[in-house]
C-alpha positions in Angstrom: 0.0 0.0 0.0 1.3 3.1 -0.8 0.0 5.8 1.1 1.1 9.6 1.6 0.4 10.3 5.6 -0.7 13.2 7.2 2.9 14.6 8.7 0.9 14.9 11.8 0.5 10.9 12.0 4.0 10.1 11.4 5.2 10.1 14.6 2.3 8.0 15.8 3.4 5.3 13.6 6.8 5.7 13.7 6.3 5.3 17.4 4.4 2.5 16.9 7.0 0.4 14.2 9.8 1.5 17.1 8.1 -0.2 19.6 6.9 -3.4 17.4 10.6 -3.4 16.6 11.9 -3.4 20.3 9.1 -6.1 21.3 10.2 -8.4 18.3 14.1 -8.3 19.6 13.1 -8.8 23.0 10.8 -11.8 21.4 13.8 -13.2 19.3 16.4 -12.8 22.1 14.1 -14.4 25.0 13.4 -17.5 22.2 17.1 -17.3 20.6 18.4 -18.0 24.6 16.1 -21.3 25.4 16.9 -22.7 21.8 20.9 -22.2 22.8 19.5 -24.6 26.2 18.0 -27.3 23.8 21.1 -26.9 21.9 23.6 -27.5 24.3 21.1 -29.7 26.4 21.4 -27.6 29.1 18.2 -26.8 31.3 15.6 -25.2 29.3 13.0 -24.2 33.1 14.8 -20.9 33.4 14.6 -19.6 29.5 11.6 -21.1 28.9 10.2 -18.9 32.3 11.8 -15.5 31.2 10.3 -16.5 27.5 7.0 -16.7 28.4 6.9 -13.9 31.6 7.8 -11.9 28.7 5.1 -13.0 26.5 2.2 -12.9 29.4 3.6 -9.4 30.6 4.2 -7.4 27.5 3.5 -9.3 24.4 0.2 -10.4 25.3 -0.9 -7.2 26.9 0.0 -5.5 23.8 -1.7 -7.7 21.5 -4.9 -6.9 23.6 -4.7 -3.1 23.5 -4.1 -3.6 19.9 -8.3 -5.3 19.7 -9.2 -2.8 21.7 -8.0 0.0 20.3 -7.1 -0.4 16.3 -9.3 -3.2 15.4 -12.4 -1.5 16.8 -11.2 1.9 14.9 -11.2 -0.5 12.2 -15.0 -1.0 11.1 -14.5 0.0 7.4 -14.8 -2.2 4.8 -11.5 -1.9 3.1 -9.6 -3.2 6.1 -12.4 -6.3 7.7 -11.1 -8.9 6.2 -6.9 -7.4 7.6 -8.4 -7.1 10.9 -10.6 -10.7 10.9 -7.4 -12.4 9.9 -5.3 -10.8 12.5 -7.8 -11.3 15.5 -7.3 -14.4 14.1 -3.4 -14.1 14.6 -3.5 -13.1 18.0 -5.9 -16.2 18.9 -2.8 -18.4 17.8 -0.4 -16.2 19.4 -2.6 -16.5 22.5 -2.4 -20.3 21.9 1.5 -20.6 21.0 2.1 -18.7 24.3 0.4 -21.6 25.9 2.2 -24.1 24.3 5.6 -22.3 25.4 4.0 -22.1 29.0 3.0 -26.4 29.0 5.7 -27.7 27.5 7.1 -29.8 29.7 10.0 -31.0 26.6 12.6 -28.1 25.8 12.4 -29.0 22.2 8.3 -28.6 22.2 8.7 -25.2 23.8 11.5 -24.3 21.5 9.2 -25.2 18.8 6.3 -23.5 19.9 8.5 -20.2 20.5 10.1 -20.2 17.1 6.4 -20.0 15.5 5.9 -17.4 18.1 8.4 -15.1 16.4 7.4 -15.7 12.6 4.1 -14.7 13.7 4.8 -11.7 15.6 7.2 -11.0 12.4 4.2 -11.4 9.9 1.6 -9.2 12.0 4.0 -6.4 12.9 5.0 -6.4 9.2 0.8 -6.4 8.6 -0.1 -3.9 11.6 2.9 -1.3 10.6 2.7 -1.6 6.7 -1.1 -2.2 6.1 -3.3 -1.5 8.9 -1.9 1.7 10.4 -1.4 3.1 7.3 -5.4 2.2 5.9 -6.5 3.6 9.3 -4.9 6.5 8.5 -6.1 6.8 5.0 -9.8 6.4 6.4 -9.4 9.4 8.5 -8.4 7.9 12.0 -7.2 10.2 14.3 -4.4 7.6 15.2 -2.7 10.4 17.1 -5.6 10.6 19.5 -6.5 7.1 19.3 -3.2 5.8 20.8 -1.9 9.1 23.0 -2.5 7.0 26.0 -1.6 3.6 24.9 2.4 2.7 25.5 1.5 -0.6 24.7 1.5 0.5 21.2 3.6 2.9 20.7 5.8 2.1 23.8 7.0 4.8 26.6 7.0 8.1 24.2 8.4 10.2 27.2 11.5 7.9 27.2 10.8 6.0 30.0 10.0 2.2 29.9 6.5 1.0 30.0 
């Protein structure tokens, strides 16, 4: 989609592709340190804690706020079917996280946490390319709409959610 944004939204989704890029390191580095313990067949308990306190604590609070906020501004027709098919997404990121949680085999959680990141990779590529953008394009305020909602855009007064 190629759009030309309001100058005034630019920082909003800047922000927001900032933050999706912070929370998708933080994703690949908490998943890229339990596959090093099925790798070296070290315990996997401690990774595969820190993996998903990450996932319940941040990743999964910022999917939420996401339904809330941007799916709900996103009633027109042009972007439905986007939003069914990422509600969608976050069902199954809802589900891997629970995978990564039971597994009671390294290699299972390992498993379940690598899908974990190609998902988060295809709907932040989807949210910051597609539906931000056709938000915007529909007359969104998105700078109003996500002001208060660091889980978003992250900590915009430099300070860590």
């Amino acid at each position: 989609m190629t759009t030309t944004l309001d100058p005034a939204i630019a920082p909003v989704i800047t922000a927001a592709e900032a933050y999706h890029a912070e929370l998708q390191t933080r994703l690949t580095q908490r998943t890229e340190a339990l596959l090093a313990t099925v790798a070296t067949r070290t315990p996997h308990e401690g990774a595969q804690r820190a993996l998903v306190e990450f996932l319940r604590a941040e990743l999964l609070p910022h999917a939420e706020v996401e339904e809330t906020l941007l799916y709900a501004a996103a009633s027109t027709e042009q972007t439905a079917l986007l939003v069914r098919a990422m509600a969608d997404e976050h069902r199954m990121l809802a589900a891997l996280i629970d995978e990564v949680d039971q597994a009671t085999i390294a290699l299972d959680a390992a498993v379940a946490a690598g899908a974990l990141v190609v998902l988060c990779e295809v709907r932040i590529e989807q949210e910051n390319r597609l539906l931000l953008p056709a938000l915007a394009e529909a007359g969104v305020d998105l700078t109003a709409l996500l002001h208060e909602a660091p889980e978003i855009v992250g900590d915009t007064r430099g300070t860590k959610p």
